[in-house]
C-alpha positions as CSV (number, residue, x, y, z in Angstrom):
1,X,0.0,0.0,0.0
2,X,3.1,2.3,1.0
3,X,4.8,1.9,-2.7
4,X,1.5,2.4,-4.2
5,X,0.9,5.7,-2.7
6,X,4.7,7.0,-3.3
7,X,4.5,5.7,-6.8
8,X,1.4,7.6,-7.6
9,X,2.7,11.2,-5.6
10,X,5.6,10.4,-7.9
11,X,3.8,10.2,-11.1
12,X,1.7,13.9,-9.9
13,X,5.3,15.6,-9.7
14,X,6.6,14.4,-12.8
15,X,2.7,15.8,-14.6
16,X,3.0,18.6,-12.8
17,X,7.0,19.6,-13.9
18,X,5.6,18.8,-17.9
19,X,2.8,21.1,-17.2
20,X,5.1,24.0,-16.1
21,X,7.9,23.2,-18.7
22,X,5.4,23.0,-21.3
23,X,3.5,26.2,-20.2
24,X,7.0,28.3,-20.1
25,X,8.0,27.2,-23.8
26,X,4.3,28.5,-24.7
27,X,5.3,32.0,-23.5
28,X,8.8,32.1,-25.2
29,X,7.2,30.8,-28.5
30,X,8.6,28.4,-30.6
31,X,12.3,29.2,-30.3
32,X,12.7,30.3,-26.4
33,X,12.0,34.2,-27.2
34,X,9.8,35.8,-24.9
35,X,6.7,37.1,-26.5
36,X,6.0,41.6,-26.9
37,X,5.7,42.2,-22.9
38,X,9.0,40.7,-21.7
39,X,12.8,40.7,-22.9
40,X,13.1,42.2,-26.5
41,X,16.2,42.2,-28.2
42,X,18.0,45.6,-29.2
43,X,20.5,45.4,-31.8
44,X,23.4,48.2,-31.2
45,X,24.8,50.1,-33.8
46,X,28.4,49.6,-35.9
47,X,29.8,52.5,-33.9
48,X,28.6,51.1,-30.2
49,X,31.0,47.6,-31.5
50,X,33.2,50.1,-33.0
51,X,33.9,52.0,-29.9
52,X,34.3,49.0,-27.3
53,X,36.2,46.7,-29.8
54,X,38.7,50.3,-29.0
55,X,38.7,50.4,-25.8
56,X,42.0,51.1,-23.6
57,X,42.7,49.2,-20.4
58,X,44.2,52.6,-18.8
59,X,42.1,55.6,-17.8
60,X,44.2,58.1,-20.4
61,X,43.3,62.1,-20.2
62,X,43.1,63.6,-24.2
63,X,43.4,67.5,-25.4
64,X,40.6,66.3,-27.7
65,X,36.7,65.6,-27.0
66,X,35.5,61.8,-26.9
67,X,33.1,62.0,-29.8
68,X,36.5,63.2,-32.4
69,X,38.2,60.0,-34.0
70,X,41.6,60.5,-34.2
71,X,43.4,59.5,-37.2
72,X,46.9,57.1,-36.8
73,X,48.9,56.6,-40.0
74,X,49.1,53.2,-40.8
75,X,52.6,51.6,-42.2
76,X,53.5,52.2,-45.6
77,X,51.4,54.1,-48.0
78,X,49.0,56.9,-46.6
79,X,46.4,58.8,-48.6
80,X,44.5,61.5,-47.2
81,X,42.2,64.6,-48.1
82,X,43.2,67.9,-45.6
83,X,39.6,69.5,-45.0
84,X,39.1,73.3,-44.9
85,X,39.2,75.1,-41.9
86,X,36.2,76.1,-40.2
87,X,36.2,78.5,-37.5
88,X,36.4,82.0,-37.8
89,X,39.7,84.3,-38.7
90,X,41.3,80.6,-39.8
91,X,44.6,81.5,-41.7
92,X,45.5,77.7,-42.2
93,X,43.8,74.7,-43.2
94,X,45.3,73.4,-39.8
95,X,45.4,74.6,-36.0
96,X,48.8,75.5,-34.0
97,X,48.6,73.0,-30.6
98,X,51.1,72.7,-28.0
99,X,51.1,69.8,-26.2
100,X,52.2,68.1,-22.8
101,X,52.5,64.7,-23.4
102,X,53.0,61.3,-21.1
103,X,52.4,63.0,-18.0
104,X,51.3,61.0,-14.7
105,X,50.6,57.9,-14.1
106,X,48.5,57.3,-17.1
107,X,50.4,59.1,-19.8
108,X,47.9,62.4,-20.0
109,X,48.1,64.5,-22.8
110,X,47.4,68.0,-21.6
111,X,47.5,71.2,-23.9
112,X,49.7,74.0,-22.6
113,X,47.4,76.3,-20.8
114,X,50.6,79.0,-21.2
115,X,50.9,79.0,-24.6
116,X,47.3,78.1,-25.9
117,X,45.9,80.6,-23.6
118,X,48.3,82.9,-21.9
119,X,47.6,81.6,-18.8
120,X,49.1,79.7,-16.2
121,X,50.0,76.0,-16.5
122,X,52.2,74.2,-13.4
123,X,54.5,72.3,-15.4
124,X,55.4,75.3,-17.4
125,X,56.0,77.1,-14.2
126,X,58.4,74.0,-13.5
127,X,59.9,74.1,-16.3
128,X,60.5,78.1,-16.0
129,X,62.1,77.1,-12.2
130,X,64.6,74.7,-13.6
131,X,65.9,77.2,-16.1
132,X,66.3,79.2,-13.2
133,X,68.0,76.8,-11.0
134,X,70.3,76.6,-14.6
135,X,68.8,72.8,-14.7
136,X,68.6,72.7,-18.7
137,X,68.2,69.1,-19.3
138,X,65.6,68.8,-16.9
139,X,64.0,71.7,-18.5
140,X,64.2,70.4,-21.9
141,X,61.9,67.3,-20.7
142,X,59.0,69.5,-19.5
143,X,58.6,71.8,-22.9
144,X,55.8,71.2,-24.8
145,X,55.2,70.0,-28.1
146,X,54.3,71.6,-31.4
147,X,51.7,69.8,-33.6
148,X,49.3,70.9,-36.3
149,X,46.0,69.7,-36.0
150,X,43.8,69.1,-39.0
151,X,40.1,67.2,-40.0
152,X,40.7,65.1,-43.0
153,X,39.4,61.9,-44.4
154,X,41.6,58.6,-45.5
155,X,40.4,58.1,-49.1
156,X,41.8,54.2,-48.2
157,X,39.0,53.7,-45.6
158,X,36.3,57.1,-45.8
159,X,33.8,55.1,-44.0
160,X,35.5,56.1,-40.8
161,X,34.5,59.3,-42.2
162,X,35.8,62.9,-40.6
163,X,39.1,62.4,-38.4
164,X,41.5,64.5,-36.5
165,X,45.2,64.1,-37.3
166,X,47.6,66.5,-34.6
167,X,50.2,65.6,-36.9
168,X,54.1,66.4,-36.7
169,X,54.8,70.5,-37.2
170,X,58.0,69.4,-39.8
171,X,54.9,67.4,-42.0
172,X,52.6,70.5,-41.9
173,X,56.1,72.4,-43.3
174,X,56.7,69.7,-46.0
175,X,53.0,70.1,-47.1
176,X,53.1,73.5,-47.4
177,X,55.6,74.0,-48.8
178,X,55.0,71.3,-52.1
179,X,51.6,73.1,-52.3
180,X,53.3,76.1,-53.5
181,X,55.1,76.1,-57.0
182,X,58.8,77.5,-56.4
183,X,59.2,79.3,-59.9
184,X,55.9,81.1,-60.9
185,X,54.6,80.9,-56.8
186,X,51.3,80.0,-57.6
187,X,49.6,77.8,-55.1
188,X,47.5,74.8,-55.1
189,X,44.7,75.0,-52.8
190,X,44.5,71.4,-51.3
191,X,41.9,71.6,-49.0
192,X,39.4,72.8,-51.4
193,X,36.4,70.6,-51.3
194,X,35.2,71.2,-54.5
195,X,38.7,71.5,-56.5
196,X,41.5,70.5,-53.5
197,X,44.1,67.8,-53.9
198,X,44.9,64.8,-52.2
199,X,47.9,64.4,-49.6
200,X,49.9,60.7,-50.1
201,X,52.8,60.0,-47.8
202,X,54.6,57.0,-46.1
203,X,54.8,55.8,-42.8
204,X,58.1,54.2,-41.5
205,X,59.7,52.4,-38.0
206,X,57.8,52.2,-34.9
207,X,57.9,54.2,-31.7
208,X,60.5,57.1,-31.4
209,X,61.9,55.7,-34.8
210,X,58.7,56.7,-37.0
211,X,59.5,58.7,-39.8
212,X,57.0,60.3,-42.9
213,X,58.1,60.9,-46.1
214,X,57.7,60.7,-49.9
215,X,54.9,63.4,-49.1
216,X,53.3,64.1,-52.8
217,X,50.4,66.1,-53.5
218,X,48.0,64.7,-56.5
219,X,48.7,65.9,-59.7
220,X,44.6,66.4,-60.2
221,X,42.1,68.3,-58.3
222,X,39.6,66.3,-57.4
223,X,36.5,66.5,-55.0
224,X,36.1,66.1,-51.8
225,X,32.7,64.1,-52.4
226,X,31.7,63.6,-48.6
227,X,28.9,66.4,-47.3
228,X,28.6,64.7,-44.2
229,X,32.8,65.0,-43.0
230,X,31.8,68.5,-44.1
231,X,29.2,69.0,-42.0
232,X,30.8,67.5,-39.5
233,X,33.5,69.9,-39.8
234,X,31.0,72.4,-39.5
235,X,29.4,71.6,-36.8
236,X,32.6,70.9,-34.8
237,X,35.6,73.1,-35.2
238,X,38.9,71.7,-34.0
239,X,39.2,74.8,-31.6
240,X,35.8,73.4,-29.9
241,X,37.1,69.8,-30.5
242,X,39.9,70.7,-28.1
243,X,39.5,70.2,-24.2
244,X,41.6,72.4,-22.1
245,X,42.1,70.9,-18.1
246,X,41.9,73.1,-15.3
247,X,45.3,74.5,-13.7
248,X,44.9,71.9,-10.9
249,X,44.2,68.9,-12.0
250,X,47.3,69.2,-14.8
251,X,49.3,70.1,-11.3
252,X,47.7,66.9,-9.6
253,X,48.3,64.5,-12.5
254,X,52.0,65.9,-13.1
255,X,52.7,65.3,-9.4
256,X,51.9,61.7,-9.0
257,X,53.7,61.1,-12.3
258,X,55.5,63.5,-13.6
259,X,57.2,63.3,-16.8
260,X,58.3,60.2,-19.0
261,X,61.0,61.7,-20.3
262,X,63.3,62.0,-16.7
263,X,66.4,60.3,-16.8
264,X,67.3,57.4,-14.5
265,X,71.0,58.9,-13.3
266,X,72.3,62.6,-13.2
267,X,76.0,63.8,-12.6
268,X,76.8,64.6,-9.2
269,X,80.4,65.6,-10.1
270,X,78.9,69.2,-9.0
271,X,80.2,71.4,-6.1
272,X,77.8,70.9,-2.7
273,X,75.4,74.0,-4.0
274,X,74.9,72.4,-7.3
275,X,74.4,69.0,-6.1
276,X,71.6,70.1,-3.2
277,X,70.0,71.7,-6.2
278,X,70.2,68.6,-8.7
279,X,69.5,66.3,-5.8
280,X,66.1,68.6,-5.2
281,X,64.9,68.0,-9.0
282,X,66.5,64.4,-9.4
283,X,63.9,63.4,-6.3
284,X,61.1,65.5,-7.8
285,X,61.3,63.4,-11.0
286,X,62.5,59.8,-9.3
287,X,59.2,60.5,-6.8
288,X,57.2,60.9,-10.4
289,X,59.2,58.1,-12.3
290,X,57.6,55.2,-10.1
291,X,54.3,56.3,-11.6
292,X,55.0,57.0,-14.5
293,X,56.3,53.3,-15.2
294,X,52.9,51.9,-14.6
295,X,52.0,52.6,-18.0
296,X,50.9,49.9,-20.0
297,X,53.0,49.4,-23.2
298,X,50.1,50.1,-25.4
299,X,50.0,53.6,-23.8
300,X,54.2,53.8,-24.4
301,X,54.0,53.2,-28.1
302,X,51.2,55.9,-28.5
303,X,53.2,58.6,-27.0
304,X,56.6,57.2,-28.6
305,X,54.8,57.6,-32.0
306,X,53.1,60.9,-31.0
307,X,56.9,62.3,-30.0
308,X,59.1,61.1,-33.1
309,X,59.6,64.6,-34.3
310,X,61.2,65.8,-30.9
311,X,64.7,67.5,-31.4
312,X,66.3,68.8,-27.9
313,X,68.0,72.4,-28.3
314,X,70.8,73.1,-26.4
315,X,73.6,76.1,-26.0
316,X,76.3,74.3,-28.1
317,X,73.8,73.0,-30.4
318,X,72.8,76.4,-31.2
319,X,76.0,77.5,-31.5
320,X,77.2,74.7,-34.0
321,X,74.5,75.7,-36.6
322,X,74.7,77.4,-39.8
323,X,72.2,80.0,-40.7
324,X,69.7,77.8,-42.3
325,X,69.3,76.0,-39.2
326,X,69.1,79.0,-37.1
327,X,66.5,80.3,-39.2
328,X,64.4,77.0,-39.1
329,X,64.9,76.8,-34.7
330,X,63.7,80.3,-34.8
331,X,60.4,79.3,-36.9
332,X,60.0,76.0,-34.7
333,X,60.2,77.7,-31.4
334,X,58.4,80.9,-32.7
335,X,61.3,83.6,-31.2
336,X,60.8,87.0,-30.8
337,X,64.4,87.7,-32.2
338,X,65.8,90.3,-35.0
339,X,66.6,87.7,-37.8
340,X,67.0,90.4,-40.5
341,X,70.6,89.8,-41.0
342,X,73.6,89.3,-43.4
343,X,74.0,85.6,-43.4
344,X,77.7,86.0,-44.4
345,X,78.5,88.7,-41.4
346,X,79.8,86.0,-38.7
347,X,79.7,88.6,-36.1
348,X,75.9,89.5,-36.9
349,X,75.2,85.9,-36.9
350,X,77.0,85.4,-33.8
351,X,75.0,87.8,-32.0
352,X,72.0,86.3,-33.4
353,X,72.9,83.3,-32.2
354,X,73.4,84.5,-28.3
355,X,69.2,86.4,-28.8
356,X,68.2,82.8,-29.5
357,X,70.1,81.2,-26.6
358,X,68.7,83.8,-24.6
359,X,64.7,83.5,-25.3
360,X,65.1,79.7,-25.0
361,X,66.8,80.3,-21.7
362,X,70.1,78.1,-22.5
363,X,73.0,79.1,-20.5
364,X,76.4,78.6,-21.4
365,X,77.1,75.8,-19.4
366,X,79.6,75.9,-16.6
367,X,83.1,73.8,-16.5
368,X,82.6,70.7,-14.4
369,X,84.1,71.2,-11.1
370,X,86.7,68.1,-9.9
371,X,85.4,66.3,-6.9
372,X,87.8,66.8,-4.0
373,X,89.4,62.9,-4.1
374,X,90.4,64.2,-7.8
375,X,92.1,67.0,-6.6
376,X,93.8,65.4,-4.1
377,X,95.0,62.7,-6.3
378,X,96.4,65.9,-8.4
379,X,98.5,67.5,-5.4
380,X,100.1,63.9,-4.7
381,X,101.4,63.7,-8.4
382,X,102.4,67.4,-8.1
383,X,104.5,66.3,-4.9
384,X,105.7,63.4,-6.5
């Protein structure tokens, strides 16, 4: 009687566990979807995949806005069509930037508040205290950057439609310059978008060794054929694009990372003033190194490639060049210096020489000083 009655409360669980399976696929429909009411499917756009299949693993501050692509040359050939400009009082298809770049622990990029704006920016100010404390190297590492930024669209893939390039100040020079025919000086308007001419160039090496060259400019005119990268051109002008950080937070982010361009070892063969002062900024940038390691490598290579163009200037370099490449530091580093001068006059282009030295701030530098066990070891020959 016992195994009859569990047998039968066994065969009611089993019905019942049917029924409820049964009634569950009834409300999903035939292949598990739940009917209008419950879960719905929404399909997400190209751009939403687009956007996480980029995503970085490190929380990296830009100069630029979120919704602005950024174009990266790829390796080898390049095409590319240099849009208009689009803001007011625009002189140049492209927009003067200075930039701070790999600075904290992420590897910020932070436009210089000083020069973009004419106001205060901490690791200017920093860099303005190590001239003083006659610290040139150290110096050299916090100046920012000149780049060109333009909107332009890669005729090799122009469904990423409009992009932002903050390309290398020396490739701006080299486009220019092609644009404009050397014997009759008439000039090709590139960034027409009705009649302009496309760019080509090459992209060499990796990191700090990428180079661009072969630059060429089309032999035909050709249109522009994309409204919408005008419009968006339009509708966002690189000076809007760009995102300028408060003074603080570039302060906050410098001092947990500082730089990645400090050095690892400094020369202590200085008297005891000159070494409390090196040991003050060797600490400042060791305290900012540790940081600034953290980087991942993916972050690294961005700012490797971003900085390929990066010449350091110092006194003697200056004084080694010839005239053309005074002329050409005095361009880079926009000087306010006389340069209206008789190239062959040595003493005019000396002096010329010692105005640029002196708006960069480079100091002759000082004879090294022997350390004391050196000049004892001196006296003993001299008794010997």
């Amino acid at each position: 009687m016992a195994k009859k009655k569990r047998r039968r409360r066994n065969e009611e669980e089993r019905s019942n566990t049917h029924s409820r399976r049964a009634s569950s696929k009834r409300g999903r429909g035939s292949k598990g979807k739940k009917k209008k009411g419950g879960f719905k499917y929404k399909k997400r756009s190209a751009e939403d995949w687009k956007k996480r299949s980029e995503q970085s693993g490190y929380n990296r501050r830009s100069f630029v806005k979120e919704e602005v692509t950024l174009f990266r040359p790829k390796d080898g050939d390049n095409l590319i069509r240099i849009l208009p400009p689009t803001w007011e009082d625009a002189d140049h298809y492209g927009h003067e930037l200075w930039v701070h770049y790999a600075i904290g622990a992420d590897g910020d990029t932070f436009l210089d508040r000083n020069k973009m704006l004419g106001e205060p920016d901490p690791i200017e100010e920093e860099r303005m205290q190590a001239l003083n404390d006659n610290d040139k190297e150290y110096a050299d590492k916090l100046s920012s950057k000149k780049r060109v930024a333009i909107y332009l669209v890669d005729r090799d893939e122009e469904d990423k439609g409009i992009q932002m390039w903050s390309m290398p100040w020396s490739m701006d020079a080299d486009i220019t310059t092609l644009a404009v025919d050397k014997r009759t000086g008439e000039v090709l308007d590139i960034d027409d978008p009705e009649d302009g001419y496309d760019v080509e160039f090459t992209k060499t090496g990796k990191g700090i060794k990428t180079q661009y060259g072969a630059v060429a400019i089309a032999r035909k005119s050709s249109s522009l054929d994309n409204d919408e990268a005008m419009e968006d051109a339009i509708e966002l002008p690189i000076p809007e694009a760009l995102v300028y950080y408060e003074y603080e937070e570039i302060q906050k982010a410098f001092n947990a990372g500082g730089t990645a361009y400090d050095d690892d070892d400094e020369d202590e063969d200085e008297d005891d003033d000159e070494g409390e002062r090196k040991s003050r900024s060797k600490n400042k940038g060791r305290n900012k190194k540790g940081s600034a390691r953290k980087r991942s490598k993916e972050a690294e290579e961005e700012e490797e490639e971003e900085e390929e163009d990066v010449a350091v200037v110092t006194w003697e370099g200056v004084q080694e060049m010839d005239a053309d490449e005074l002329f050409d530091c005095i361009d880079e580093n926009n000087l306010d210096v006389e340069d209206d001068i008789d190239e062959e006059d040595e003493d005019e282009l000396d002096e010329l020489k010692q105005d640029v030295c002196k708006e960069l701030g480079l100091k002759k530098p000082k004879k090294r000083k022997a350390k004391k066990s050196e000049k004892d070891k001196v006296r003993r020959r001299r008794r010997r």
